[in-house]
C-alpha positions in Angstrom: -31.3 -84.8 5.6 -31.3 -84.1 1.9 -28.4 -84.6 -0.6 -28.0 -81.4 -0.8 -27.5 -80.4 3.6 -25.3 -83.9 2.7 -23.0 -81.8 0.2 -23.0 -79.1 2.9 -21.3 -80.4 5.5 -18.2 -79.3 7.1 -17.5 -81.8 9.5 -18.0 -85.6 8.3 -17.6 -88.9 10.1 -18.1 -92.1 8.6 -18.3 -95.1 9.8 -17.6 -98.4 8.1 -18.0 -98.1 4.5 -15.8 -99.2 1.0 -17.4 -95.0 0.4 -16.3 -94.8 -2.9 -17.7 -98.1 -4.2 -20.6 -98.1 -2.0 -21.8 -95.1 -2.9 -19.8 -92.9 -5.3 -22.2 -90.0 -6.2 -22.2 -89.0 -2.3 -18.7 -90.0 -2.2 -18.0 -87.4 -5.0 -20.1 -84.7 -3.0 -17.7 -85.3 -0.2 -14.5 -84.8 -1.9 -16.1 -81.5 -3.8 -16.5 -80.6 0.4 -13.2 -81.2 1.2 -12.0 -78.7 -1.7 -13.6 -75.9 -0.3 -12.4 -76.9 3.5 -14.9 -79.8 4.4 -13.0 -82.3 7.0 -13.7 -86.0 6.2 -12.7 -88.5 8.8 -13.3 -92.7 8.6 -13.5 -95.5 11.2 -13.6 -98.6 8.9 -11.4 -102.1 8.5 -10.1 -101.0 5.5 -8.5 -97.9 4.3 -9.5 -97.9 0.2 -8.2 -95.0 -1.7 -11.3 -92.9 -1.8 -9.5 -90.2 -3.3 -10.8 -87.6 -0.8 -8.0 -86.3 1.7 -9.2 -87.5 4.8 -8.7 -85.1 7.9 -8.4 -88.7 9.9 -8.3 -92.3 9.6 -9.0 -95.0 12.5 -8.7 -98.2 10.7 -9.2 -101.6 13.5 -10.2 -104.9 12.9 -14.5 -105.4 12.3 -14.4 -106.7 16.0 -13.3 -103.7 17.3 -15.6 -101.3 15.5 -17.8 -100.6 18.6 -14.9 -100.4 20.9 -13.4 -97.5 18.6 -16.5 -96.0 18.4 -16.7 -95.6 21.6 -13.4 -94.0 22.3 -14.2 -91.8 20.1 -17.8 -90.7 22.2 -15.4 -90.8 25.0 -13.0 -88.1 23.8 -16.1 -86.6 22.6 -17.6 -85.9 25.6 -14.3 -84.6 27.2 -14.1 -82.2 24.4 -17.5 -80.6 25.1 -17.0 -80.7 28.8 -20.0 -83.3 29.3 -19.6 -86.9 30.8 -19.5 -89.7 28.8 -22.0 -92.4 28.9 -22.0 -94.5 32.3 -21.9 -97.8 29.9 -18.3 -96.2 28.9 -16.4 -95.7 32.2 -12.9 -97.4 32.1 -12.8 -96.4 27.8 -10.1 -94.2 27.3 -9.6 -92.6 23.6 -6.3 -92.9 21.6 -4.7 -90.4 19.9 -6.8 -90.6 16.6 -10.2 -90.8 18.2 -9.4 -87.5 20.1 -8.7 -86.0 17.0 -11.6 -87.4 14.9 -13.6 -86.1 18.2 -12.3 -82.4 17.9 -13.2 -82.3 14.4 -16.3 -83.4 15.5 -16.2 -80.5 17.8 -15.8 -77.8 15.6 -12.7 -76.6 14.0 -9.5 -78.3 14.4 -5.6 -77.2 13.9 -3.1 -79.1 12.8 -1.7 -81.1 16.1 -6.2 -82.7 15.8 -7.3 -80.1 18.9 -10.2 -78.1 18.5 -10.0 -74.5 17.8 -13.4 -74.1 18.7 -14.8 -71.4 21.4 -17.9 -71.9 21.2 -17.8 -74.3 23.9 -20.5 -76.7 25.8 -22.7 -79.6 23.8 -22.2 -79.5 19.8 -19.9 -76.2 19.5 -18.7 -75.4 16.2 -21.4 -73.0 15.8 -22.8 -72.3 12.5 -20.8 -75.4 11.3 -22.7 -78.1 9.9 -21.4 -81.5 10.8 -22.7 -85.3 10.2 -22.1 -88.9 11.6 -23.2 -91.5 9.2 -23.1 -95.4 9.3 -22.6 -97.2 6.0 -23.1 -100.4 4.6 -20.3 -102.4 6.6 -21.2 -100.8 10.1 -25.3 -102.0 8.8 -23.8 -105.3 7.9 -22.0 -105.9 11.2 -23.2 -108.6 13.6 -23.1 -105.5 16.9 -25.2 -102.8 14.4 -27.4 -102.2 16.8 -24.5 -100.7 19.5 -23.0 -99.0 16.5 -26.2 -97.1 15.9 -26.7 -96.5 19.5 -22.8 -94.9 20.1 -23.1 -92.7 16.8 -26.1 -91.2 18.5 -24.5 -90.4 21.4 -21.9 -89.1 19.5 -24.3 -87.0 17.7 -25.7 -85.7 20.5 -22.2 -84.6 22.0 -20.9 -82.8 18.6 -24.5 -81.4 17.7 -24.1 -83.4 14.8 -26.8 -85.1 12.5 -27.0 -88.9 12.6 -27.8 -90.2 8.8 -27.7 -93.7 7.1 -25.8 -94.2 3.7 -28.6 -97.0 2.9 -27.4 -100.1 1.2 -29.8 -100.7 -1.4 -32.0 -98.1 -3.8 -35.4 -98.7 -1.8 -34.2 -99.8 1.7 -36.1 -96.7 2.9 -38.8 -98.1 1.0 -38.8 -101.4 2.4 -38.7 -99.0 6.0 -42.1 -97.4 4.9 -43.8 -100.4 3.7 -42.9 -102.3 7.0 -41.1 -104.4 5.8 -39.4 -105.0 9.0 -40.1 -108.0 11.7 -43.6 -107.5 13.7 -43.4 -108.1 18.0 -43.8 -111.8 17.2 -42.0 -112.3 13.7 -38.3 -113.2 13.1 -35.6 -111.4 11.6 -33.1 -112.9 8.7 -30.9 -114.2 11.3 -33.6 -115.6 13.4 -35.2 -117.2 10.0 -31.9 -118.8 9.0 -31.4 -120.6 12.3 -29.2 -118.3 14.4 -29.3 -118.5 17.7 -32.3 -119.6 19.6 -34.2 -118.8 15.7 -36.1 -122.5 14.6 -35.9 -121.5 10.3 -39.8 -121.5 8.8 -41.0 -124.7 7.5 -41.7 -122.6 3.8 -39.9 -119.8 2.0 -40.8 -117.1 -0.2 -38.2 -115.6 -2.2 -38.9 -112.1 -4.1 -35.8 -111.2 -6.0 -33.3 -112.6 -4.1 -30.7 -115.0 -5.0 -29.5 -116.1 -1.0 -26.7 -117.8 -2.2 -25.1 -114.7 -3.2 -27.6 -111.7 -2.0 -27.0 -112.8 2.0 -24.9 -112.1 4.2 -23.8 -115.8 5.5 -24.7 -118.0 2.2 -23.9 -121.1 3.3 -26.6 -120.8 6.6 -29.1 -119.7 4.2 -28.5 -122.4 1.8 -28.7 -125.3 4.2 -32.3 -123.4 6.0 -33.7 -123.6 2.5 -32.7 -127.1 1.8 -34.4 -128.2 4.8 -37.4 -126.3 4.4 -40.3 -127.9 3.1 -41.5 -125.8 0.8 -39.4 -122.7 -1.2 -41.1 -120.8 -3.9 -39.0 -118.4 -5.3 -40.0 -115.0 -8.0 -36.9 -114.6 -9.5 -36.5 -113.1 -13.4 -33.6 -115.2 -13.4 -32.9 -118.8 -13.6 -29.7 -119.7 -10.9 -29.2 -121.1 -7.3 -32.9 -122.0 -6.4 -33.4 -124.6 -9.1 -31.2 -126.9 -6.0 -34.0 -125.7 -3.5 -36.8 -124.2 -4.9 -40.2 -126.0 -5.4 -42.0 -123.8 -7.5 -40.0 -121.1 -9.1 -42.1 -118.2 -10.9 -41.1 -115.8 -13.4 -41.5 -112.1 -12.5 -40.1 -109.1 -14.5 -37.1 -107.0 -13.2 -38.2 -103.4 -12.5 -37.5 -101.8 -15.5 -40.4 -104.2 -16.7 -42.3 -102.9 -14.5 -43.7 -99.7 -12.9 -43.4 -99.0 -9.0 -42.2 -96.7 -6.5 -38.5 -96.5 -4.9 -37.9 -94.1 -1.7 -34.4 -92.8 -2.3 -32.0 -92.2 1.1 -33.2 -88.4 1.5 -36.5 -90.1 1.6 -37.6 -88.7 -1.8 -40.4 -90.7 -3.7 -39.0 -91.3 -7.2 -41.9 -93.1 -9.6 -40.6 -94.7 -12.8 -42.9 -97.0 -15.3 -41.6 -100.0 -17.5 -39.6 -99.4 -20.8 -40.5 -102.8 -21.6 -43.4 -105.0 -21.5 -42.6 -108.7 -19.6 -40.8 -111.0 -21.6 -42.9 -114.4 -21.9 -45.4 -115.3 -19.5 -43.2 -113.3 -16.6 -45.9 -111.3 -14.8 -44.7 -108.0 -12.6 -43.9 -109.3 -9.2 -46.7 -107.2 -7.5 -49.4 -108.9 -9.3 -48.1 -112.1 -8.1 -48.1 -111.4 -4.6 -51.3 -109.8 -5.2 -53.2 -113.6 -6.6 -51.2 -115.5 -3.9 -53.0 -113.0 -1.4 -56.3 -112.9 -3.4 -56.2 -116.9 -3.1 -54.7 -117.4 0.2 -58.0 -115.1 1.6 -55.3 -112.1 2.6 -56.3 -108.6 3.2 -55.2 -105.7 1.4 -54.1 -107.4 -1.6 -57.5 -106.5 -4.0 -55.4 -104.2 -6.1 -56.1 -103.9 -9.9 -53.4 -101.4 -10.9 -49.9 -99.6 -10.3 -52.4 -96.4 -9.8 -54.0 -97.8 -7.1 -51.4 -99.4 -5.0 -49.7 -95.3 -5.3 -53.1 -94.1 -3.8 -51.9 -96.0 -0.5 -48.3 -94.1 -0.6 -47.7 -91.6 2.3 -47.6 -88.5 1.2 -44.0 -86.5 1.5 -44.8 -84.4 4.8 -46.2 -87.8 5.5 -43.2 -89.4 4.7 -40.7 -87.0 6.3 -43.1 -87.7 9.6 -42.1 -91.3 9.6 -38.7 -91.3 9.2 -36.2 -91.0 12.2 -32.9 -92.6 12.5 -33.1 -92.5 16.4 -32.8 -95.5 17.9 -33.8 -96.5 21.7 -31.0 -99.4 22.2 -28.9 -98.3 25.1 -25.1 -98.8 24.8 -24.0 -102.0 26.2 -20.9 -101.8 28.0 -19.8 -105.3 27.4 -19.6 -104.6 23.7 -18.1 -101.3 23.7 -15.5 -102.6 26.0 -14.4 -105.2 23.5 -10.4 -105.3 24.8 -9.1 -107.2 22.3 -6.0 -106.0 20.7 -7.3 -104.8 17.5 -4.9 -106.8 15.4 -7.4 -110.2 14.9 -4.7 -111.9 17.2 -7.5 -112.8 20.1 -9.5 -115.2 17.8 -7.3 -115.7 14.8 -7.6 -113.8 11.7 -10.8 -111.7 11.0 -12.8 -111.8 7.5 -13.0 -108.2 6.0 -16.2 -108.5 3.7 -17.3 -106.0 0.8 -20.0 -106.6 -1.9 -17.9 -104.8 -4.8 -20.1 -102.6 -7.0 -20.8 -105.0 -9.8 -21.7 -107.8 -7.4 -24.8 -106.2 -5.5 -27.9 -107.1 -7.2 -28.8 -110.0 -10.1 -29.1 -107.3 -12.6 -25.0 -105.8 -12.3 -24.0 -109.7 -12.0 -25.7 -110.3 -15.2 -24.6 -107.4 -17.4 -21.7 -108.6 -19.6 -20.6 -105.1 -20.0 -19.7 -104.5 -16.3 -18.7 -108.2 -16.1 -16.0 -107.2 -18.0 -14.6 -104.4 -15.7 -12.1 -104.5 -13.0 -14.5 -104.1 -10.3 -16.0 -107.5 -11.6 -13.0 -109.5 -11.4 -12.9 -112.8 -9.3 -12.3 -111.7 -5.4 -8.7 -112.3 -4.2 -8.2 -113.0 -0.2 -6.1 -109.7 0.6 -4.1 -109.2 3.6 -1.3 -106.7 4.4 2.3 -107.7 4.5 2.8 -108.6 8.0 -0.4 -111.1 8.0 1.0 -112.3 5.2 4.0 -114.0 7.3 2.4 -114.6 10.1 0.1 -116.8 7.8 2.9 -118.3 5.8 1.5 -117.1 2.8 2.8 -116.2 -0.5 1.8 -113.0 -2.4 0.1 -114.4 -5.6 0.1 -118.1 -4.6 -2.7 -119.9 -3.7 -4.8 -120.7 -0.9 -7.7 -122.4 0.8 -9.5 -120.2 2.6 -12.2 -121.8 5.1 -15.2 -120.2 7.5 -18.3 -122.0 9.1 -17.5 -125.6 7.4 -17.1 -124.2 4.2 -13.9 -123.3 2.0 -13.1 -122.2 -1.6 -9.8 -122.4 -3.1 -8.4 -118.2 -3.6 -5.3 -116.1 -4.7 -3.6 -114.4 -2.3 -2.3 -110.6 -2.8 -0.6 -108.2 -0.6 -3.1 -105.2 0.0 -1.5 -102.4 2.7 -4.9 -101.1 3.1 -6.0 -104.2 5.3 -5.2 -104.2 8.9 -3.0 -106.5 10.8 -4.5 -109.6 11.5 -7.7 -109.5 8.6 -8.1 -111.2 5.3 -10.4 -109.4 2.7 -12.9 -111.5 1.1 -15.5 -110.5 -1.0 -18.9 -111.7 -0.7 -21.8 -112.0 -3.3 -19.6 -113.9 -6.0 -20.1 -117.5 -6.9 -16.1 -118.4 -5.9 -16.6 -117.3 -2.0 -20.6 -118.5 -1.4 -19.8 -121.3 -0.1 -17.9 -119.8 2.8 -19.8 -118.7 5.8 -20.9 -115.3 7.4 -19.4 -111.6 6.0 -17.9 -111.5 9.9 -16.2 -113.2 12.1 -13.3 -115.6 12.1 -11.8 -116.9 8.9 -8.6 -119.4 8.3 -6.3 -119.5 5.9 -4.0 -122.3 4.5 -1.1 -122.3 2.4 -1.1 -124.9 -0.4 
């Protein structure tokens, strides 16, 4: 889908994303939608002010998310006069997920039921509609069953399925295969979750772990054990404690390459700089590490020639598909808990605010001096508040996965019962554990 269909829409769902922080240039397109009659609805754990008059809001607990999801296929389906998935029987929808569904379904009165005659599998003729998962529902530990009930959903409504991706390349990183092969590990597998044994030796390309993943304290203690890290960092910072070779590679706009924007657009750009020092472009590091290690496909003597390999755009648009082949597992979408963080204690609400999200932004002193740079605060809503025995603007210590740091406490309404909101990617909450999952917090 291009930015542009994107701005077209007239019936959007998204799912788990801070929008406007995340993305504000699509966020924008979406509230210029909803002036000309556009219906934007949300499932997240968090209701920000996007500034965008939402047609409906399902807010739940991160937990939950699949669960809600799934009501929502479920009232879906009834909608279009189809049955729902067999991994679904026993789900039944509330209120808002029946009116998120007929909005979904076409167009949609006042009391959330469809107006709609087309009737049967995606009515709403002639009216453009998307389902789109953003960075928290990519982030979350059941991603997989999220992806798989949105395109269900899609295929219910007639609706497109689209990513908003996290990062500038991630569809880059897609192309290039820069994914796990049938017999290599993913992050979680590398840091040790699960049945994953972490790699003797790390290579680190831009990324700061201690604040760039998403449980920092399991990725700190898989690279202290490891017996060999090299990190390519422009940057001195976290891997001087773990690192035992740490080589200096520009930052992109030292640099030329190739980024692959969400619409899966090719976008070239060259450096406006040369290298500062003996810092080398990070491709031409990788390529004498391959050269000497005996590798193939790393003889490459120029920015030109690694672009001759790029897939063309029709090659490009060929490749990509945000269909998945995960089946929905009805264990997961029948997570019964009751939504308010109660069945295992209160929930962590994670968001990587904007200035946060890359070593560049953390680095800038202008945008260190914003309000979206201050120091995270733990945020709950009034009523966790008192259930916590916790005092609005006092001081806590907030503790996850055998680490703690010491925070403010504020009041936020946005947050749902039973979650605390803590940022991640910032020096004052690394040492806590994953952006999911239980959290506790104690009143000095």
């Amino acid at each position: 889908m291009s930015i542009a269909e994107f701005a077209a829409l007239d019936r959007v769902l998204v799912v788990g994303s801070f929008l406007r922080k995340d993305h504000p240039l699509l966020a924008e397109r979406l509230r210029q939608s909803v002036k000309h009659g556009a219906q934007v609805s949300i499932l997240h754990s968090a209701a920000d002010e996007l500034l965008i008059t939402l047609a409906h809001e399902l807010l739940v607990v991160p937990s939950r998310l699949p669960r809600a999801l799934a009501e929502i296929v479920v009232a879906a389906a009834a909608v279009a006069g189809m049955p729902a998935p067999a991994a679904l029987a026993g789900i039944e929808a509330s209120d808002v997920a029946k009116a998120i569904a007929a909005s979904l379904a076409g167009d949609a009165g006042a009391d959330g039921k469809s107006a709609d005659k087309g009737g049967g599998k995606g009515g709403g003729k002639g009216v453009g509609k998307g389902i789109f998962l953003g960075n928290f529902a990519q982030q979350h530990p059941q991603a997989a069953q999220l992806h798989a009930l949105a395109q269900s959903l899609a295929e219910l409504t007639g609706a497109r399925l689209g990513f908003l991706t996290e990062a500038a390349n991630s569809v880059g990183g897609y192309l290039a295969s820069a994914l796990p092969s049938a017999d290599g590990l993913n992050a979680a597998t590398m840091l040790g979750v699960g049945d994953g044994v972490p790699p003797k030796a790390f290579l680190l390309l831009h990324a700061e772990p201690e604040l760039d993943m998403a449980d920092p304290a399991r990725a700190r203690a898989a690279l202290a054990a490891a017996e060999f890290v090299v990190a390519l960092s422009p940057f001195k910072h976290g891997a001087v404690d773990y690192a035992d070779v740490i080589l200096p590679v520009a930052p992109f706009t030292e640099t030329a390459g190739t980024f692959v924007n969400c619409e899966g657009r090719a976008q070239e750009f060259a450096a406006v700089v040369l290298p500062l020092g003996l810092a080398r472009p990070a491709w031409k590091v990788l390529r004498v590490l391959g050269s000497m290690l005996g590798l193939a496909g790393f003889g490459y003597d120029s920015i030109e020639a690694v672009r001759r390999e790029l897939p063309s755009p029709d090659e490009i648009a060929a490749r990509l598909s945000n269909a998945t082949q995960t089946a929905i597992d009805a264990r997961v979408a029948a997570n019964a808990s009751r939504g308010d963080g109660s069945a295992r204690g209160a929930e962590r609400v994670a968001d990587v605010p904007i200035y946060f999200t890359d070593p560049l932004v953390r680095r800038a002193p202008s945008l260190q001096k914003t309000r979206d740079a201050q120091a995270p605060l733990a945020r709950v809503n009034a009523a966790t508040l008192a259930a916590l025995k916790l005092t609005d603007g006092g001081v806590a210590r907030v503790r996850q996965a055998g680490g703690e740091a010491m925070m403010k406490i504020a009041v936020d309404a946005s947050m749902p019962d039973g979650c605390v909101r803590v940022a991640a990617a910032h020096a004052s909450t690394s040492m806590l554990g994953p952006m999911f999952g239980p959290i506790g917090v104690e009143p000095l």
